[in-house]
N, C-alpha and C positions, 0 to 999 in steps of 0.2 A: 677276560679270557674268551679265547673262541675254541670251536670242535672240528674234530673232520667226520666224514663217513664213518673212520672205525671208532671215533670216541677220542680219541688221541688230543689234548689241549695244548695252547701256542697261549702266548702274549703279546702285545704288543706296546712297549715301552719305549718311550722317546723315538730313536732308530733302530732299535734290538729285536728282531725277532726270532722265537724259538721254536726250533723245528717240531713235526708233530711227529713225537715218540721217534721208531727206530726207522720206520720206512718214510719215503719219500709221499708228496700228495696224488694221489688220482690223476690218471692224463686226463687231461682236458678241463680239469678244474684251476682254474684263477683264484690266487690269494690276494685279496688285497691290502694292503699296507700302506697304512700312513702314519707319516710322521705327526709329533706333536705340534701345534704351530702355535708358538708364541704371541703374547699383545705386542703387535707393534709400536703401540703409544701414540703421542700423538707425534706431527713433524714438528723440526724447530721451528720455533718463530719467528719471520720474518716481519720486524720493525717498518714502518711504514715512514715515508718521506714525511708524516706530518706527527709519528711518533718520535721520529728524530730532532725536527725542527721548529721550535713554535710558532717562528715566523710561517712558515708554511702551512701550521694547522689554522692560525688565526687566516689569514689569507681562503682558505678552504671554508671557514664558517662564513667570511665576507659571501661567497659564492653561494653558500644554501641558503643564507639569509637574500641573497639576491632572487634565486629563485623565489623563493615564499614572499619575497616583493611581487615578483612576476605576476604569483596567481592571483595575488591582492588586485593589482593592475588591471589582469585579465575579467576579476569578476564585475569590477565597477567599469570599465568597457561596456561589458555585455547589457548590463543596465541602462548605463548613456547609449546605447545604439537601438537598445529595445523604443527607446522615450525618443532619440533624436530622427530616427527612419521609420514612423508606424506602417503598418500594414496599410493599403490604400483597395475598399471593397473592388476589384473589379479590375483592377492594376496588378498583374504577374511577375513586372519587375518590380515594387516595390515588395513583394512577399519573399523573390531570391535574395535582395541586398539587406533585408531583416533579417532572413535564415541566417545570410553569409555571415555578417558581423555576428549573430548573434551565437550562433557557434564558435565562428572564431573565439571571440571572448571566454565563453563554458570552457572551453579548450586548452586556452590560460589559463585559468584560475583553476581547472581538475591536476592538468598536467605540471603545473607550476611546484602544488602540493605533494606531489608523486617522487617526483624527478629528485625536488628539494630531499624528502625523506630519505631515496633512494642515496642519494650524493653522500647526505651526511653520515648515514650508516656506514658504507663503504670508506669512508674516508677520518671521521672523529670518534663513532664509536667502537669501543674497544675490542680487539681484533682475536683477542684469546681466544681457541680452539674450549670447550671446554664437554663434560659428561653430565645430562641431565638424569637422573635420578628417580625411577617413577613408582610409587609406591601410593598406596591408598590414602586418602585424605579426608583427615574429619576434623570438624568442628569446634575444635579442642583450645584451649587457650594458648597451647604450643603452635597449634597450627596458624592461629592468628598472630602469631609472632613471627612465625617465619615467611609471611606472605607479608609482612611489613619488614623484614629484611631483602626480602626478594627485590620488593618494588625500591627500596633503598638504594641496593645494590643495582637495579638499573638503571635506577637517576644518578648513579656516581660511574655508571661504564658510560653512558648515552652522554652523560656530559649534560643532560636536557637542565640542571637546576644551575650550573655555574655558567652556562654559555645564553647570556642574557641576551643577542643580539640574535641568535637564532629562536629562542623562545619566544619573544615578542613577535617576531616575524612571522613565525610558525602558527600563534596563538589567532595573530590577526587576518594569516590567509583562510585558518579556517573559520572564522567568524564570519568574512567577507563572503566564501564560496557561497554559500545557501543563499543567497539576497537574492541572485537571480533568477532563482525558481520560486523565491517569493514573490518577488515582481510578477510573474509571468502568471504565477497563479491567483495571484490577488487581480489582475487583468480581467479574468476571466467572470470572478465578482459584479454585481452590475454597480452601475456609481451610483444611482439612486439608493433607498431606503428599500432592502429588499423584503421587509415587511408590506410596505404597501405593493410594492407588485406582486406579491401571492396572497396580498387580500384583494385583487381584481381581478374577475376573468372576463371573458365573452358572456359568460351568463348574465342575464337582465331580466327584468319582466316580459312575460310574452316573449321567447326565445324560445324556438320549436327544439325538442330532444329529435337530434337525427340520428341514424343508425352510422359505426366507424367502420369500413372507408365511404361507403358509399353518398354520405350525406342525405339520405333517405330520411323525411319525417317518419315517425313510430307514431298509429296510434294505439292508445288505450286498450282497443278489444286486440290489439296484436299481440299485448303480452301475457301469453299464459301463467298459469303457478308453477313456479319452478323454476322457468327458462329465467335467463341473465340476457342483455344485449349492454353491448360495449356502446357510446353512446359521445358525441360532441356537438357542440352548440352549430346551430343552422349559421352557415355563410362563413365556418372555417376554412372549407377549401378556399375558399376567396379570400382570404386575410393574407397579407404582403409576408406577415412574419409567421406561416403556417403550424410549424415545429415550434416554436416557444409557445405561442398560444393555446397548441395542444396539449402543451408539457403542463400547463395548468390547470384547463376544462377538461380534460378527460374526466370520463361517469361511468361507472355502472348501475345498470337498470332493471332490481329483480322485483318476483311480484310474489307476493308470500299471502296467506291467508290472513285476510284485516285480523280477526281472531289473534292471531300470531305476536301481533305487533304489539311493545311494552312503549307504548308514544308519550312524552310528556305533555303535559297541559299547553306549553308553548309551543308547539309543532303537532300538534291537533290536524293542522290543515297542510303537513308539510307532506302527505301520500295521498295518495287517489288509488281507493278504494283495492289497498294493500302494494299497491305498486311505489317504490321509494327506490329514491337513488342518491348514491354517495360518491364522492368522489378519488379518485382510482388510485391515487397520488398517496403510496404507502406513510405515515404521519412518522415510520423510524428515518429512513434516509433516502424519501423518495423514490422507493421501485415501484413498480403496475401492480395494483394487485388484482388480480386478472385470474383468481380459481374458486370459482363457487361450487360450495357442498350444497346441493339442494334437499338431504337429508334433514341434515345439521344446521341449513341457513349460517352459513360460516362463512367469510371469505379469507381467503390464504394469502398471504406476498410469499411468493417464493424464494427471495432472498435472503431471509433471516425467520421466517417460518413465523411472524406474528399473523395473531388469528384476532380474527373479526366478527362477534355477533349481530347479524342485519335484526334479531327479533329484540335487540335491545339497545336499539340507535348505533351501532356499531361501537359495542362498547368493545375496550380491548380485553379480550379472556387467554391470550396465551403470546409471549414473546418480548422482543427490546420495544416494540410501541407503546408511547406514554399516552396517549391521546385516542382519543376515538376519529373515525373517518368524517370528515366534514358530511354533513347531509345538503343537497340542492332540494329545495323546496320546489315543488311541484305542483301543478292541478292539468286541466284539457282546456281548450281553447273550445268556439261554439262548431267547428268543423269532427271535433272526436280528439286530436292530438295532442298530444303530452308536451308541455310549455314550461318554462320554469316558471316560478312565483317573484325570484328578485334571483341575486347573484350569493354566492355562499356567502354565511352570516360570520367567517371564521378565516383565517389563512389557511389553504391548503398546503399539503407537502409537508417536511419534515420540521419535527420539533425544537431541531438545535438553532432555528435563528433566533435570536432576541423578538420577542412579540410584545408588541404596545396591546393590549386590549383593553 
């Protein structure tokens, strides 16, 4: 029901409207009136060339099943052209006709899968218009019932459990896609034993601590209590492979009150006279950890927030790190400067490789 200014009621029913009371409405006031408007429904259905004909829908699954060939194709391409064109250090055409092939193939084998999916819906599965239904859902053993008629029902519309010739196809391009990012990332891997290359660094006996970047020897009376120095083995700037060899000597170098330190019996000799250093290379998954609390004697990785006690060999007191910080043994040389003792007694870096110890 609606009102006017004098109080006067109309209705509005289907196309019927009743006027308000005995006078007419207000000039200048607009009624609006609308009719009811019915569900349209849905439209008829139009049958499809490959609902009509089976010869035509079998012909149409030869086609997606070609596609999902395709990407099958394209992903072992991408593989053979990563393995038959390597990269050549120094060589710019050999890093374009890598690129080229090697996307082309990615190319194939994403788009293969796509197109494929894309075809067969359009074309096999079934085409009814229909009304989803959305209501709250719980846990209920009815609910599990009808989420196994759902899925039922769309293995019988998709056609995906009687059209063997697409499911196989389908099944093996996406088996095939990922190989090539595993290749690429398994590359990346060293082919050695990546245990023994993070039980090695530049560190050795008598290797001067220098200051990072400058490659400044540190001596002993430079470091106060408190302060930290970031720290890498003398004649890294000079090393051919700069960046890898950093990625493993990196140190930090703090100096805390001897008093402080909880030392076990077997690294008695591993600080000079409260000065100790660990190495930088977080033990969760390799970040810098690079924030010293000189309250607390804490060091922080900022990636994932594990915490470091330096007064109790870096043991771990808070986060995803299993392991404590490798410690570099250290003493002075007869000039005053802080030298290591040997090379870290331990793998640096993160825990998740397999370690021989």
């Amino acid at each position: 029901m609606a009102k006017d200014h004098d109080g006067a009621e109309g209705s509005i029913v289907g196309t019927t409207v009743e006027k308000y009371g005995d006078n007419p409405p207000t000039a200048g006031i607009a009624v609006v009136v609308a009719d009811q408007i019915p569900n349209p429904g849905f439209p008829p259905f139009r049958p499809r060339v490959t609902d009509l004909y089976p010869e035509k829908a079998r012909q149409q699954e030869r086609r997606v099943s070609a596609l999902f060939v395709i990407s099958i194709i394209g992903s072992v391409f991408a593989i053979a052209a990563y393995i038959a064109f390597p990269i050549v250090p120094g060589d710019i055409g050999s890093v374009r006709i890598n690129n080229l092939l090697l996307g082309v193939g990615i190319t194939l084998g994403l788009l293969g899968i796509g197109f494929g999916a894309v075809h067969w819906s359009k074309t096999l599965m079934d085409g009814h218009d229909l009304v989803e239904q959305r209501h709250g859902t719980r846990g209920t053993a009815a609910t599990r019932e009808k989420a196994v008629e759902v899925f039922t029902l769309g293995n019988k519309e998709s056609g995906f459990g009687r059209r063997t010739l697409i499911r196989r196809t389908l099944i093996g391009a996406l088996v095939v896609s990922p190989l090539p990012a595993v290749v690429l990332f398994r590359d990346l891997a060293p082919i050695t034993d990546p245990v023994e290359l993070l039980r090695h660094t530049l560190w050795d006996k008598g290797v001067r601590l220098t200051r990072d970047p400058s490659g400044t020897p540190i001596k002993a009376s430079e470091v106060t209590i408190g302060s930290a120095f970031h720290v890498i083995p003398e004649g890294l700037n000079d090393h051919e492979d700069k960046l890898e060899q950093k990625a493993k000597a990196a140190v930090l170098l703090m100096r805390l009150k001897p008093e402080d330190l909880h030392v076990s019996a077997d690294r008695a000799d591993w600080n000079y006279d409260g000065i100790v250093a660990y190495s930088k290379i977080c033990t969760h998954v390799g970040c810098p950890v690079a924030l010293y609390e000189q309250q607390t004697h804490h060091l922080l990785c900022p990636c994932h927030q594990s915490q470091f006690d330096i007064t109790q060999e870096a043991k771990v007191i808070f986060g995803p790190a299993k392991r404590p910080l490798p410690q570099l043994p250290i003493t002075i040389d007869a000039d005053g400067y802080l030298i290591a003792r040997s090379d870290f007694t331990e793998p640096v870096g993160p825990s998740f490789w397999e370690r021989k110890l």
